[in-house]
C-alpha positions as CSV (number, residue, x, y, z in Angstrom):
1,X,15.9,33.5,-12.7
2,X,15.8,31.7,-9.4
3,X,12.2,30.1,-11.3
4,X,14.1,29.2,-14.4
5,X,16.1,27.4,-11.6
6,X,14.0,25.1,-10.2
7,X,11.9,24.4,-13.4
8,X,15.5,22.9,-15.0
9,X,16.4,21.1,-11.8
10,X,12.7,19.6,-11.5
11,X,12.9,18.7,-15.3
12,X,16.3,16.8,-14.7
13,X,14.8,15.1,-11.2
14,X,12.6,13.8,-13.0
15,X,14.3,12.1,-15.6
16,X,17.0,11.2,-12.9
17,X,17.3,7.5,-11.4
18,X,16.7,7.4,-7.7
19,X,19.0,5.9,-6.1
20,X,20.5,9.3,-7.0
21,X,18.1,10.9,-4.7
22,X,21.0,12.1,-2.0
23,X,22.3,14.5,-4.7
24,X,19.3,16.6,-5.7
25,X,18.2,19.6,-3.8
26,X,17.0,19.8,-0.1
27,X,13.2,20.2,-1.4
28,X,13.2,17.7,-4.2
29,X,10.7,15.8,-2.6
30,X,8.6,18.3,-2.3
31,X,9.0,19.1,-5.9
32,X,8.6,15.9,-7.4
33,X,5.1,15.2,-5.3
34,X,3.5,18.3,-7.0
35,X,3.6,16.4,-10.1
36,X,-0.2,15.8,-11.5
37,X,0.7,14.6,-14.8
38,X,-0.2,10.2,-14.9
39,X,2.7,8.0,-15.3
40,X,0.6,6.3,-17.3
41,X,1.3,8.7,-20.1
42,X,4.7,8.3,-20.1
43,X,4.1,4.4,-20.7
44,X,5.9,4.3,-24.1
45,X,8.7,5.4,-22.6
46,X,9.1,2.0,-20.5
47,X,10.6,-1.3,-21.3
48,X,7.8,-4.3,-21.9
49,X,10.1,-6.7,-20.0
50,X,9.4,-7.0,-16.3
51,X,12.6,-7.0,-13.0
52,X,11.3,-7.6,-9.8
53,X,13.9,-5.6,-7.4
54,X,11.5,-5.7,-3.9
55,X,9.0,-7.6,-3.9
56,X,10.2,-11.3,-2.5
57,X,7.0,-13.4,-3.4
58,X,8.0,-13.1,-7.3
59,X,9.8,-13.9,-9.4
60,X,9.9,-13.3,-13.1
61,X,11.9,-15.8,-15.4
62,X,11.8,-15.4,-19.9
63,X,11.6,-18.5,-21.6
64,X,11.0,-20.0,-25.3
65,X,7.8,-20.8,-23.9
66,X,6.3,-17.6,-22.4
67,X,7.1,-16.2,-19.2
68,X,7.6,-17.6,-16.0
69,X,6.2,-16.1,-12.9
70,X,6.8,-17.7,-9.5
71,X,4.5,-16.8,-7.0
72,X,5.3,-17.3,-3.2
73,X,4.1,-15.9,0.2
74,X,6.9,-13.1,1.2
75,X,6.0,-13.1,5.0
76,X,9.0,-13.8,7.1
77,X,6.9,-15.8,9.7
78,X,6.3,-18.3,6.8
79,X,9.5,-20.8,6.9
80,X,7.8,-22.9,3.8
81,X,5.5,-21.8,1.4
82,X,4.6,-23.7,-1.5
83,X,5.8,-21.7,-4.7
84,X,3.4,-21.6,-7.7
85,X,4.4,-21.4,-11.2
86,X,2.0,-19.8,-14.1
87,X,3.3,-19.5,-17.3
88,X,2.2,-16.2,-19.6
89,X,1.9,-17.0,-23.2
90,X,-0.4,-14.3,-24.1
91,X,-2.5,-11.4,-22.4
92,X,-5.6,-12.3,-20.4
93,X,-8.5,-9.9,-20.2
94,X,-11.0,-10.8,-17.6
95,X,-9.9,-11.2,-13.9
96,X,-12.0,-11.7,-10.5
97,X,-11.2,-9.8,-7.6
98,X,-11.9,-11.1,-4.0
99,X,-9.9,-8.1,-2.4
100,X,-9.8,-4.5,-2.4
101,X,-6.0,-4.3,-2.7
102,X,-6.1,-6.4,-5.7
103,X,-8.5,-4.4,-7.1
104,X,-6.0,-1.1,-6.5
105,X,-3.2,-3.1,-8.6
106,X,-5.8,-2.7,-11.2
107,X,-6.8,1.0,-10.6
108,X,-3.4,2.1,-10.6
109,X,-3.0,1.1,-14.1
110,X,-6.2,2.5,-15.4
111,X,-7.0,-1.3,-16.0
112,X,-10.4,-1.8,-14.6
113,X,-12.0,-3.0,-17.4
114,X,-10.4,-6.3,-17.4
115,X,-12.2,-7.3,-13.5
116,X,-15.5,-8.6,-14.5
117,X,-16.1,-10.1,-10.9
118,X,-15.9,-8.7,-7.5
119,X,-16.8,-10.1,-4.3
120,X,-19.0,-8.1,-1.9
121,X,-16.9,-5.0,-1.3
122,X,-18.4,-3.3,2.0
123,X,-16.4,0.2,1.0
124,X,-15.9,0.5,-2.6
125,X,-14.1,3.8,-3.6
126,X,-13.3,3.4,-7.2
127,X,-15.7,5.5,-9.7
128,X,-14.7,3.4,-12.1
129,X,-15.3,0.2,-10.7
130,X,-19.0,1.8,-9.4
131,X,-19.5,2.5,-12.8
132,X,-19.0,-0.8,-14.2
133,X,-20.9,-2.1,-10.9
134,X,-24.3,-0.1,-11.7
135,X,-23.6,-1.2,-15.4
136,X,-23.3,-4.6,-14.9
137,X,-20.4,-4.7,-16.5
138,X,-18.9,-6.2,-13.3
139,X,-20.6,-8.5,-11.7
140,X,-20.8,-9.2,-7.5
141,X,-19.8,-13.1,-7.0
142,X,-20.9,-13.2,-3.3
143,X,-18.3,-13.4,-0.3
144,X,-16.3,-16.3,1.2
145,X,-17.6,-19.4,1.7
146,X,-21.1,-18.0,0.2
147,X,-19.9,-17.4,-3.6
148,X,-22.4,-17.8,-6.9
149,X,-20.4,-20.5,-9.1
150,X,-23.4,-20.4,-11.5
151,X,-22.4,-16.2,-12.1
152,X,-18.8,-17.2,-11.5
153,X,-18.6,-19.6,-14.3
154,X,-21.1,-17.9,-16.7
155,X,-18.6,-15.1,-16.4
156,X,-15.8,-17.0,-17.7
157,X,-12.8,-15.4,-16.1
158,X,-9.4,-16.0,-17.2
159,X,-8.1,-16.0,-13.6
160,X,-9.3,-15.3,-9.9
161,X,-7.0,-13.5,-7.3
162,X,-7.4,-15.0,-4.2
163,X,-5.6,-14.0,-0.6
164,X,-3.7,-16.7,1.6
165,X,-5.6,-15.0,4.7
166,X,-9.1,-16.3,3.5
167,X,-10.0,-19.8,2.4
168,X,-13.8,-20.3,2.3
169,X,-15.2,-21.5,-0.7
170,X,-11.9,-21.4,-3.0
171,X,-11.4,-24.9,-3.6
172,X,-15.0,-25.1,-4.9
173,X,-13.9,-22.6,-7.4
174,X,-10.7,-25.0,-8.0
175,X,-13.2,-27.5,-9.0
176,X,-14.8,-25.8,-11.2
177,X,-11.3,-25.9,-13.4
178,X,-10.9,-21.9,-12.7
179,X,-7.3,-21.2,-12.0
180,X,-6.6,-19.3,-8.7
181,X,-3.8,-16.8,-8.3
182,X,-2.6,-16.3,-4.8
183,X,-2.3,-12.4,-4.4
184,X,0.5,-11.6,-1.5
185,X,1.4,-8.6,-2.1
186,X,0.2,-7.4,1.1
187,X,2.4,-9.7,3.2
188,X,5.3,-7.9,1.8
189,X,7.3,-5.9,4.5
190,X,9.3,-3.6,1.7
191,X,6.5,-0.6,0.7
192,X,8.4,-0.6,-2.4
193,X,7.9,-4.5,-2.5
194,X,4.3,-4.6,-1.8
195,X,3.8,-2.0,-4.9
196,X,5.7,-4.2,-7.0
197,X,3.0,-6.6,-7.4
198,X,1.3,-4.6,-9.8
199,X,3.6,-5.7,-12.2
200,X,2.2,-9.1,-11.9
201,X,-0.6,-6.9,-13.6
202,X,1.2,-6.3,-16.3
203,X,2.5,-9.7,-17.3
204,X,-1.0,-11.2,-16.9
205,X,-2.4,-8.1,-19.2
206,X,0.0,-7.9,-21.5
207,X,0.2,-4.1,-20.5
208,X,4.0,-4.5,-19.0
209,X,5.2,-1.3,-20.1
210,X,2.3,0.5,-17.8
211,X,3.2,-1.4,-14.9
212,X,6.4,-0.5,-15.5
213,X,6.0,3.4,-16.1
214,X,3.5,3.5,-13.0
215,X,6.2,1.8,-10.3
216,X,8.9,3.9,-11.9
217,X,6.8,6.5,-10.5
218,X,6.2,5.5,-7.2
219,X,9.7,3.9,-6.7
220,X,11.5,7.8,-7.9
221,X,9.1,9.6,-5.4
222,X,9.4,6.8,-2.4
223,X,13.1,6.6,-2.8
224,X,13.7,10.5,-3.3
225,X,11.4,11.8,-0.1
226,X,13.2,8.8,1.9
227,X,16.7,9.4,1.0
228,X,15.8,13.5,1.7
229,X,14.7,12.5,5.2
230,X,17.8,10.5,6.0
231,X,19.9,13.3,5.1
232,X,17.8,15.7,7.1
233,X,17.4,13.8,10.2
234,X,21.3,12.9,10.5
235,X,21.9,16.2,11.9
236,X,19.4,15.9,14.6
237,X,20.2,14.6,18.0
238,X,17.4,12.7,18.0
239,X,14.2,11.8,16.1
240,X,10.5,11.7,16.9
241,X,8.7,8.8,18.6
242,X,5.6,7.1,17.5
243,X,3.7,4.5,18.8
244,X,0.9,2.8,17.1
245,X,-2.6,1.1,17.6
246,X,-5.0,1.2,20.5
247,X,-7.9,-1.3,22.4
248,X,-9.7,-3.4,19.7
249,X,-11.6,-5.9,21.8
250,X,-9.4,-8.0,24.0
251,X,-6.3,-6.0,23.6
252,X,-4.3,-3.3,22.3
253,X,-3.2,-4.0,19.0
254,X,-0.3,-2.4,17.9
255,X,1.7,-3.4,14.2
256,X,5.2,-5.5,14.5
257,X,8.5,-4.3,14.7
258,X,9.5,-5.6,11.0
259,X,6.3,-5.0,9.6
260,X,5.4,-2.7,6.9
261,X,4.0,0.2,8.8
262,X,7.5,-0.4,11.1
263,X,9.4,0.0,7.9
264,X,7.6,3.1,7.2
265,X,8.0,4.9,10.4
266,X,11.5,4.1,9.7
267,X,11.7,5.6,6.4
268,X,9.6,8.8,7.6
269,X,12.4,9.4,10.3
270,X,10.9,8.2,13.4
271,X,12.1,6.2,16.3
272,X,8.9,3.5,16.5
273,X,8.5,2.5,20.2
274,X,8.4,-1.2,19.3
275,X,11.1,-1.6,16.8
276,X,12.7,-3.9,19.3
277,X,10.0,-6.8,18.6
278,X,10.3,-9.2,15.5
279,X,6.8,-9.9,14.6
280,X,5.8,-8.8,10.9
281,X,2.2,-8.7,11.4
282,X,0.4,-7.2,14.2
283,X,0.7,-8.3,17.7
284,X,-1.6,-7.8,20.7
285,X,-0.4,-6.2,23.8
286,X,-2.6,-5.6,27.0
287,X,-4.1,-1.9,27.7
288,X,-1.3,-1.8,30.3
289,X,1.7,-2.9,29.0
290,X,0.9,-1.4,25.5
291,X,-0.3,2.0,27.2
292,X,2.9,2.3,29.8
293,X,5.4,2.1,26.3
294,X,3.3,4.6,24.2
295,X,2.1,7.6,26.7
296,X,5.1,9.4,26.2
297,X,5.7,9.5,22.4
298,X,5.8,12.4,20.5
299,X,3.3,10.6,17.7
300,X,0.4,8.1,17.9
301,X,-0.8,6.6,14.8
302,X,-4.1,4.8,14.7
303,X,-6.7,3.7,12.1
304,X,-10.4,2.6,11.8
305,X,-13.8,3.1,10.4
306,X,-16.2,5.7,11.5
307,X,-19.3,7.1,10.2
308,X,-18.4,11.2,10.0
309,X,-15.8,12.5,11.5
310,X,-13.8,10.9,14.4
311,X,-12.3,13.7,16.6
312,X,-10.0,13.6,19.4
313,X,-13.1,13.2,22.1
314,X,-14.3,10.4,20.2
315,X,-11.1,8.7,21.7
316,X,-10.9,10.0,24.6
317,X,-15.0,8.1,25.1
318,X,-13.2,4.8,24.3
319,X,-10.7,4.8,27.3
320,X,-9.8,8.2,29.1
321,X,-6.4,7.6,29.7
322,X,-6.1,7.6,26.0
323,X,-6.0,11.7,26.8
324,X,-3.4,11.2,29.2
325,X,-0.6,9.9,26.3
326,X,1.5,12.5,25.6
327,X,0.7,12.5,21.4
328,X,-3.0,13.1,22.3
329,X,-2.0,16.4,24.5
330,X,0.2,17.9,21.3
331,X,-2.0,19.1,19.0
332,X,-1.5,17.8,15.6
333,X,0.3,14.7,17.1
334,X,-2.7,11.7,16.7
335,X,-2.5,10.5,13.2
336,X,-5.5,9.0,11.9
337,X,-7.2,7.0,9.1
338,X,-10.6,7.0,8.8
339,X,-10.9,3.7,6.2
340,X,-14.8,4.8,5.6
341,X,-13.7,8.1,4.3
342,X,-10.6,7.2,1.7
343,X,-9.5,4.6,-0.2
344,X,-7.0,2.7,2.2
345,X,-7.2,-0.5,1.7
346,X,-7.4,-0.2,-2.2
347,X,-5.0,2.0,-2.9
348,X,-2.7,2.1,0.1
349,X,-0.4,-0.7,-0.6
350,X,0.0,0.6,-4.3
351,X,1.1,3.9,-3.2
352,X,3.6,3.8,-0.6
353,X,5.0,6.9,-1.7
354,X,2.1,8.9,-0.1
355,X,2.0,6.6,2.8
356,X,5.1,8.0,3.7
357,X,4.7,11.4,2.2
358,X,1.7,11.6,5.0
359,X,4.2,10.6,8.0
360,X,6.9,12.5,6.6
361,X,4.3,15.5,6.4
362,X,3.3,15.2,10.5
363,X,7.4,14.1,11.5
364,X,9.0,16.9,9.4
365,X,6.5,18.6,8.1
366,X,10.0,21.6,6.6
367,X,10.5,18.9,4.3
368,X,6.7,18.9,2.2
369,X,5.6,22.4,2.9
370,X,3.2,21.9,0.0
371,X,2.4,18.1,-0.1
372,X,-1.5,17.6,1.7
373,X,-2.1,14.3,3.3
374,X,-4.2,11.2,1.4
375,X,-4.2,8.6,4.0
376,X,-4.0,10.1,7.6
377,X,-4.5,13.3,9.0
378,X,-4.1,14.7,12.5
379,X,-7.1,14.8,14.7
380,X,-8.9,17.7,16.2
């Protein structure tokens, strides 16, 4: 009986809207993130007409004459960015990639076969796109500053994504009469808003109802786990701490207060040690000043690349006092991301959901006693 139970009430969670999250059952979450079935079957279901609720570098406007799509940069530190306007008339099938993100707003929707160019990706995780790589069905277009406009334009792409963080060699594409896209999807500070981008995707694909059905997704399970945690941690006294980041180079580097990863700490029901500062981005803190506000949280969340397996000793060789904070003595209590071992930086921006399903698994771990971590994991 009690199984009959919670087969109905996952059946109706997942057919539920949710911002209705509050009202399900304590381990909806939980529920809803063993889900293995692909949104992308569920595609007919959608609508083919595109909202933008979080994302603020887009905007989607339906005309007589196609459909509008302003593009802008979302980060707050940006007082006046030019908007550009592209107007969709029909669906475009071959795109160039100069990013791994922009390539994961592809993946996501199973739409790989419409990048026929990448640049010189150093860490490329997609089969897919490995496939297509060995195949020559996708072909490399050289890096920044150093790209092949003779492959470029023999491959005639409709469009090529480029990022507002990287400028060599993109007006000599410009030249060549390709039209550039500005991808800013990663400057967005709303997880929810940074996924939202691959319904930019859509519209350029014509395959709106995917994007769609594949956000739905990710907005039902981000919104659900969050709301589920705010509930939860409102009858605590007080939440965890986390502090982030640690010596790269000249300084410690630690992520903004109103930044993404700041909104996801948030979210995951922690207190993060520098929610006080305004910066969006990053921001560099000396080994002191950074090390006397983090050695006593409960949580320390880093990230890098690292041939093998990067252990807690491995720190401790950078800088011993590292083994003096407070996270690295609990065990279980320094989060890491190993970028050479898992698709981060293609994937992570289009699935906030498990972003914060991997926090909420190391800050409350009552809440997803079944969910196992994609992005970081605690180190031994």
């Amino acid at each position: 009986m009690k199984r009959d139970y919670l087969t109905l009430l996952s059946a109706a969670l997942f057919f539920s809207c949710a911002h209705n999250a509050t009202r399900m059952s304590p381990h909806a979450a939980d529920e809803l993130f063993q889900q293995r079935d692909s949104a992308l079957l569920r595609a007919d279901d959608y609508s083919d007409t595109v909202e933008i609720r979080y994302a603020r570098g887009l905007q989607v406007r339906y005309a007589d004459d196609g459909v509008h799509v302003f593009i802008s940069n979302p980060d707050p530190a940006v007082h006046h960015s030019a908007t550009e306007e592209i107007v969709v008339t029909e669906p475009h099938r071959r795109f160039i990639c100069t990013t791994a993100l922009q390539l994961g707003n592809f993946e996501v929707l199973g739409l790989e076969d419409c990048i026929v160019g990448m640049n010189s990706l150093k860490n490329l995780f997609s089969p897919a796109m490995k496939t297509r790589m060995q195949e020559g069905s996708t072909a490399r277009i050289g890096k920044e500053g150093n790209f092949d406009l003779e492959t470029i334009i023999a491959l005639q792409p409709d469009y090529i994504f480029v990022s507002a963080s990287k400028h060599g060699g993109f007006e000599a594409l410009r030249e060549c009469g390709i039209p550039l896209i500005a991808h800013h999807g990663y400057k967005e500070t709303d997880p929810l808003g940074q996924a939202e981008w691959i319904k930019l995707i859509g519209l350029l694909t014509g395959e709106t109802r995917r994007a769609n059905a594949v956000f739905a997704d990710i907005e039902r399970k981000y919104l659900t786990l969050r709301d589920e945690v705010a509930q939860y941690v409102s009858t605590k006294a007080s939440l965890p701490t986390v502090f982030s980041g640690r010596q790269v180079r000249d300084g410690w580097y630690v992520v903004g207060g109103k930044s993404y990863m700041a909104r996801l700490f948030e979210d995951a029901g922690a207190d993060y040690l520098m929610a006080d500062n305004h910066d969006s981005g990053g921001v560099t803190l000396d080994f002191e000043a950074a090390y006397a506000r983090g050695i006593h949280a409960d949580y320390w969340q880093i990230d890098g690349t690292f041939p093998g397996t990067f252990t807690l000793d491995a720190l401790a060789r950078e800088d011993e006092r590292y083994a003096t904070m407070d996270a690295y003595r609990q065990e279980g209590h320094t989060l890491y991301c190993n970028f050479a071992q898992v698709p981060y930086r293609e994937l992570a921006g289009v699935q906030p959901h498990l972003l914060l399903a991997d926090f909420v698994k190391a800050f409350h771990p009552e809440l997803l006693p079944h969910y196992t971590t994609k992005y970081y994991n605690p180190l031994q």
